[in-house]
TORPA-4810 file (N, C-alpha, C, O; in nm, 3 decimals):
<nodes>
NODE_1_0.605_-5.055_-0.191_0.561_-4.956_-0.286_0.681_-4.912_-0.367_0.783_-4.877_-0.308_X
NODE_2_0.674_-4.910_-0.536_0.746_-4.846_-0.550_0.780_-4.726_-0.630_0.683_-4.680_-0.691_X
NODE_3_0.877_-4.671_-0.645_0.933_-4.531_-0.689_0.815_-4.472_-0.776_0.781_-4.568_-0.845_X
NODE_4_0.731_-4.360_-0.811_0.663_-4.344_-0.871_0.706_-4.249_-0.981_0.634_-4.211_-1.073_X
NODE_5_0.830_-4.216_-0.960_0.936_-4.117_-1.078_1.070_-4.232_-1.084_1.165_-4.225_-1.006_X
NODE_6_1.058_-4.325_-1.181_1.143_-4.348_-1.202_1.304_-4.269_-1.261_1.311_-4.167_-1.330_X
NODE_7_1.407_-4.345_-1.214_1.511_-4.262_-1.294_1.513_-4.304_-1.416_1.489_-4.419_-1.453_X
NODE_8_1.549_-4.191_-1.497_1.609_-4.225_-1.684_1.716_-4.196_-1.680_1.761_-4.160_-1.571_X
NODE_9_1.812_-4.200_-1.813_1.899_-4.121_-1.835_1.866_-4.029_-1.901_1.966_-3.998_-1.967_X
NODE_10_1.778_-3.957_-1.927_1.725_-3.799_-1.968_1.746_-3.709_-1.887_1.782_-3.596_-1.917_X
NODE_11_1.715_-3.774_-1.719_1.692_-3.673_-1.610_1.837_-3.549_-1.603_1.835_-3.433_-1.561_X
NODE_12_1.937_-3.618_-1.654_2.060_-3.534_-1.660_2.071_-3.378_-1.744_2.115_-3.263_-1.737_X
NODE_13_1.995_-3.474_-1.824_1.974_-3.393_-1.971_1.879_-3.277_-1.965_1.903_-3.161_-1.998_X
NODE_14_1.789_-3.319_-1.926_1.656_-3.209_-1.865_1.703_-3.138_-1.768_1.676_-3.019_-1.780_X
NODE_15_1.768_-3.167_-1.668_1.790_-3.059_-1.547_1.876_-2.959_-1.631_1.820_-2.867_-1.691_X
NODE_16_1.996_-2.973_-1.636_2.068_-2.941_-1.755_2.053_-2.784_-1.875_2.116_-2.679_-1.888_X
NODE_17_1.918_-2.858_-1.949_1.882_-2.781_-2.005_1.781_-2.699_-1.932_1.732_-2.604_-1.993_X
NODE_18_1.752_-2.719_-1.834_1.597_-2.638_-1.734_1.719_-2.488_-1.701_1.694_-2.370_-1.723_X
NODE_19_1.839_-2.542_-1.647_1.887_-2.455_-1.619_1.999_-2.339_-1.692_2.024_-2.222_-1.660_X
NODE_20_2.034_-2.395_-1.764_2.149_-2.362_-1.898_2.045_-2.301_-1.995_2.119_-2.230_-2.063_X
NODE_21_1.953_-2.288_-2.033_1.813_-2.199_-2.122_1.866_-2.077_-2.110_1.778_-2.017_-2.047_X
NODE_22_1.955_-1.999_-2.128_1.975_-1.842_-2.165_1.901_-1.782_-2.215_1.863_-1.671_-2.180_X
NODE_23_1.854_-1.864_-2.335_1.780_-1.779_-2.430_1.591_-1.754_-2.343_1.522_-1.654_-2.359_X
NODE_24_1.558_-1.857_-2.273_1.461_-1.826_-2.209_1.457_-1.734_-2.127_1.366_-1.651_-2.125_X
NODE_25_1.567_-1.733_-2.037_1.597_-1.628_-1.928_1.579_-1.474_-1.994_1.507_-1.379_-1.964_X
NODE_26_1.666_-1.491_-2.085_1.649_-1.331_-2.186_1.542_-1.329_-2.218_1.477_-1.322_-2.114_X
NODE_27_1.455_-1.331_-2.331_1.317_-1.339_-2.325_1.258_-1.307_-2.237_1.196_-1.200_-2.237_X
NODE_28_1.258_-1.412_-2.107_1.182_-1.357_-2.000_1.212_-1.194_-1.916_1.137_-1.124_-1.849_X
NODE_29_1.331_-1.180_-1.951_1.381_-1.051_-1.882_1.330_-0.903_-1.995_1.299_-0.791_-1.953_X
NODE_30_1.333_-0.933_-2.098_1.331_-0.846_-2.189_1.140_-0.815_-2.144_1.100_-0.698_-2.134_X
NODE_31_1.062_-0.911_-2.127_0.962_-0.907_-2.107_0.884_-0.851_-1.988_0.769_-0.809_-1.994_X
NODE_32_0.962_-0.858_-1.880_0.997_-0.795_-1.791_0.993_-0.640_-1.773_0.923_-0.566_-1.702_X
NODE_33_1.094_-0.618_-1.863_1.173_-0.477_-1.898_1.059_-0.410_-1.939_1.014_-0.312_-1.879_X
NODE_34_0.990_-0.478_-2.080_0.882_-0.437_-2.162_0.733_-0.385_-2.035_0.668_-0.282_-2.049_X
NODE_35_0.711_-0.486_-1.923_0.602_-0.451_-1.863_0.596_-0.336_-1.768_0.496_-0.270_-1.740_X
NODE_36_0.743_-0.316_-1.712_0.757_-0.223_-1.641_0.772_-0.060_-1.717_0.758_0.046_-1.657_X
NODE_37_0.788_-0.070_-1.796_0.816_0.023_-1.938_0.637_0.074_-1.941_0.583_0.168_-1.882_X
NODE_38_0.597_0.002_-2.005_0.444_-0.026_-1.999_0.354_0.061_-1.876_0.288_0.164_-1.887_X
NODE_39_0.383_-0.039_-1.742_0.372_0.006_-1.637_0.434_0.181_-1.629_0.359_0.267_-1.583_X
NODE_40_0.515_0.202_-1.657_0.542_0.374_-1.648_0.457_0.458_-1.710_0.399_0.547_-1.647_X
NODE_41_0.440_0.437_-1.858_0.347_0.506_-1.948_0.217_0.505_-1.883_0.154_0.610_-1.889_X
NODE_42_0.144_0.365_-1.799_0.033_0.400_-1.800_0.003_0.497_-1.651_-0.097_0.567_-1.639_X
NODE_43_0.080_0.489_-1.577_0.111_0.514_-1.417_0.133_0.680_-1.454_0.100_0.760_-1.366_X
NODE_44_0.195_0.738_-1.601_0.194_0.851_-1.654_0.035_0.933_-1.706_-0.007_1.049_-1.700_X
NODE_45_-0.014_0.819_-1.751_-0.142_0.867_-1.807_-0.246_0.874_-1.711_-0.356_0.921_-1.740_X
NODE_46_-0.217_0.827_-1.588_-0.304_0.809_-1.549_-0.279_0.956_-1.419_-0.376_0.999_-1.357_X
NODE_47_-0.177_0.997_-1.406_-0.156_1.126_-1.333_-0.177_1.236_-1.423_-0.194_1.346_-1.370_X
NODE_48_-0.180_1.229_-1.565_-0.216_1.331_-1.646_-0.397_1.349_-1.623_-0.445_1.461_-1.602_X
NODE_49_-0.485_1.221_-1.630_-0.598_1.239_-1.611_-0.695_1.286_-1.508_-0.809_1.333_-1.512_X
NODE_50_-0.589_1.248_-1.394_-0.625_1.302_-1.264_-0.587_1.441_-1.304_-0.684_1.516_-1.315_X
NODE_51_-0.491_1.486_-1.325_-0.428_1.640_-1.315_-0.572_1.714_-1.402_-0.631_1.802_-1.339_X
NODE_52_-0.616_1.685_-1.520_-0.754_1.679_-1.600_-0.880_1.706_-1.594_-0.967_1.766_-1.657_X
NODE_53_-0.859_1.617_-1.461_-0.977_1.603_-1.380_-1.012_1.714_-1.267_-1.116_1.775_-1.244_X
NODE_54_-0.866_1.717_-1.198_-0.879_1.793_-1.063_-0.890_1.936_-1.157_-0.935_2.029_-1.091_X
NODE_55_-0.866_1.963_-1.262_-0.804_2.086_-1.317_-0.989_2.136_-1.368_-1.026_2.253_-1.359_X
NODE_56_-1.055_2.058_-1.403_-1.204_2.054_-1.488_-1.278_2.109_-1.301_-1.281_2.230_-1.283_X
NODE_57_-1.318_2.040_-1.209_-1.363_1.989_-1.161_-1.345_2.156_-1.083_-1.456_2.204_-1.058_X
NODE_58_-1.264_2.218_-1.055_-1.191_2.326_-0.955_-1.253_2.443_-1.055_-1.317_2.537_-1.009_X
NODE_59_-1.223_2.425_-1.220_-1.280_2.544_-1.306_-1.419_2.542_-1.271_-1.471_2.652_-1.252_X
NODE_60_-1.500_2.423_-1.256_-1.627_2.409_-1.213_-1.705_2.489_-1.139_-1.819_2.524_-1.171_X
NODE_61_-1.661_2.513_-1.062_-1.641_2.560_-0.925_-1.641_2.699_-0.879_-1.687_2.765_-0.786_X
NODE_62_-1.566_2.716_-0.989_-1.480_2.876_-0.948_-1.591_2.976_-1.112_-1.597_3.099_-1.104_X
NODE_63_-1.644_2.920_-1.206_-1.746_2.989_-1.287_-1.871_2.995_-1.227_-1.903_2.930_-1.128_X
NODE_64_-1.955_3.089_-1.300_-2.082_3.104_-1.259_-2.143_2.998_-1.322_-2.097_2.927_-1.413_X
NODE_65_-2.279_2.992_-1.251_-2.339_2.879_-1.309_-2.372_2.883_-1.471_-2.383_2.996_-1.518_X
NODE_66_-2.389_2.766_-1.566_-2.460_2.772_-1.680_-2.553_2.834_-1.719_-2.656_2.766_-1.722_X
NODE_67_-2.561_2.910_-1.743_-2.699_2.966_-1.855_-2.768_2.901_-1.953_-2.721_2.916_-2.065_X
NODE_68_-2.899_2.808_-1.941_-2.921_2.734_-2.008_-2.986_2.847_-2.165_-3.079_2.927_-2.151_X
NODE_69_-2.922_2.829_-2.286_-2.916_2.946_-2.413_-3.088_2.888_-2.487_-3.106_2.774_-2.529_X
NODE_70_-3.144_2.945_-2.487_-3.276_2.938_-2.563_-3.241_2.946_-2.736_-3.179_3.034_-2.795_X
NODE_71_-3.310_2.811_-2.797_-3.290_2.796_-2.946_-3.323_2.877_-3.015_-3.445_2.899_-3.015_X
NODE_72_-3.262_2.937_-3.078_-3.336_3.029_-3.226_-3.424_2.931_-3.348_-3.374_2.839_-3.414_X
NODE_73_-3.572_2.982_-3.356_-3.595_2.908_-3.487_-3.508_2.898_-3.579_-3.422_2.983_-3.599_X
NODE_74_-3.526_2.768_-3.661_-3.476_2.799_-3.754_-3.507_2.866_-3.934_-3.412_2.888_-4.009_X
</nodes>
């Protein structure tokens, strides 16, 4: 049987560049940076809504009930 990956002389060239890519690495890091960034804001909004919530939910609670207001003709 044989070799089913032959060698080239590219293979040098490709490893090479797979690993020497800076500019990919950056990119990928900046992107990174960007999701965790992301990740804060929403991890923010989302303790504001709870705070919102628990804050609605407790006023609820603590008023008398609704008075349903009878329409005036018009």
């Amino acid at each position: 049987m044989g070799n089913a990956y032959p060698v080239s002389g590219n293979r040098k060239q490709y490893s090479s560049s797979v690993r020497g890519d800076s500019a990919w690495d950056q990119e990928a890091d900046i992107e990174r940076v960007s999701l965790v960034e992301e990740n804060a804001r929403l991890r923010a909004l989302v303790v504001q809504l709870s705070n919102l919530v628990l804050r609605n939910v407790v006023d609820q609670h603590n008023t008398p009930p609704f008075m349903p207001a009878r329409r005036l003709p018009d």
